[in-house]
N, C-alpha and C positions, 0 to 999 in steps of 0.2 A: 254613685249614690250620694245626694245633699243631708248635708251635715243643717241640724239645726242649731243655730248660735244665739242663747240668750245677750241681748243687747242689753241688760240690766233695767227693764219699763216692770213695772209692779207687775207679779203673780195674778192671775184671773182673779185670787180669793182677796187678793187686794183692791184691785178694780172693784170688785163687787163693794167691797165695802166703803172703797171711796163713792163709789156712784149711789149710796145709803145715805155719806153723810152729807154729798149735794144736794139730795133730797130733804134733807132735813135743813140743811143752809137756805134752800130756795123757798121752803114752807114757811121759816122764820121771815125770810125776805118779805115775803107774799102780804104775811099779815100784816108788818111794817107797812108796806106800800099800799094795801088798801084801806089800810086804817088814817096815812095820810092823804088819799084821796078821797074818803066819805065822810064829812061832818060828822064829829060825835062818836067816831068811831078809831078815835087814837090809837094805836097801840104802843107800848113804852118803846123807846128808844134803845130801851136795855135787851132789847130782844136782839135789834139788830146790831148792838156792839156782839153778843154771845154768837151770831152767825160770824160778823166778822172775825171775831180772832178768832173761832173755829175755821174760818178759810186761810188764816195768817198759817195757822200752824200746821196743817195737814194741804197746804200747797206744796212744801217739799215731797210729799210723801207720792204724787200723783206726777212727778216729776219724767218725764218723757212718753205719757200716755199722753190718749186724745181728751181727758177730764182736765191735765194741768190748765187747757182753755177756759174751763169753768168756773175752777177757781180765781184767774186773772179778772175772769171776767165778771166776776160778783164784788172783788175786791175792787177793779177800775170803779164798778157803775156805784159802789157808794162811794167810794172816796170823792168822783164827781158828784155826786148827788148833793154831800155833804160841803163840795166847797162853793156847788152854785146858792145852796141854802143860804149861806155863811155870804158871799156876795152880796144878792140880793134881801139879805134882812132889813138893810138900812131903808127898804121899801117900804116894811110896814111902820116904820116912823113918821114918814109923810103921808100917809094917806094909808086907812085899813086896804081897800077895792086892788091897791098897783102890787102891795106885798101878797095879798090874798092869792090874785092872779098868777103872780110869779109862781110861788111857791104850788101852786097847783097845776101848774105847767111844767114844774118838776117833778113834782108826784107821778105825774100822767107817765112822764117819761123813763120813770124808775120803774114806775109800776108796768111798761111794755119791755122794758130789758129784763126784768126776772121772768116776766111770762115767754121769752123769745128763751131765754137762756135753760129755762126747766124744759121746756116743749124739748129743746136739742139735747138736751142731760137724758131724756127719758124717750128719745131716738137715736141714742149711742153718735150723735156726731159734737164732734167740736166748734166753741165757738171761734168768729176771726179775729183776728188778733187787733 
């Protein structure tokens, strides 16, 4: 008879509630990211520091399930986001149209990483590392 052996990966009722507040990390994400992709339709910045340290501190907690992907992987995509922003600023000093475009061309690309990353959050698979 097979013995079943906890490998210590969070409780079902844990998973459930991690995969609640990815849900809620990605919904913040969302708004961020299309608010910097549509003129006029900002959303505060404060949104997306509150998803982030909400993924800082409950990444331990998702730690050897298939969600810890999720949380690396919201955590990678702004901290890139954030340092191509920071890069490319000195753009719109020279000209509105070079920094416009950059920074829209990061938008784009934030805003396909939370929709690639929830789609997978909300079809139980992990993201690649």
């Amino acid at each position: 008879m097979s013995e079943i052996v906890d490998v210590g990966g969070p409780s079902s009722e844990k998973l459930a509630s991690l995969k609640t507040i990815g849900h809620v990390s990605y919904l913040l994400h969302t708004v961020v990211a299309v608010g910097a992709v549509l003129p006029g339709a900002q959303a505060s910045v404060t949104l997306l520091l509150i998803a982030f340290i909400i993924d800082l501190v409950k990444r331990g907690d998702a730690q050897g399930s298939w969600q810890e992907s999720h949380f690396s992987w919201r955590i990678r995509s702004v901290l890139w986001a954030g340092g191509l922003y920071l890069v490319t600023s000195w753009l719109w000093l020279l000209f509105l149209l070079p920094g416009w475009i950059a920074w829209g061309l990061i938008s784009l690309w934030f805003l396909y990483r939370v929709i690639r990353g929830w789609v997978a959050l909300n079809n139980n698979q992990p993201m690649p590392q």
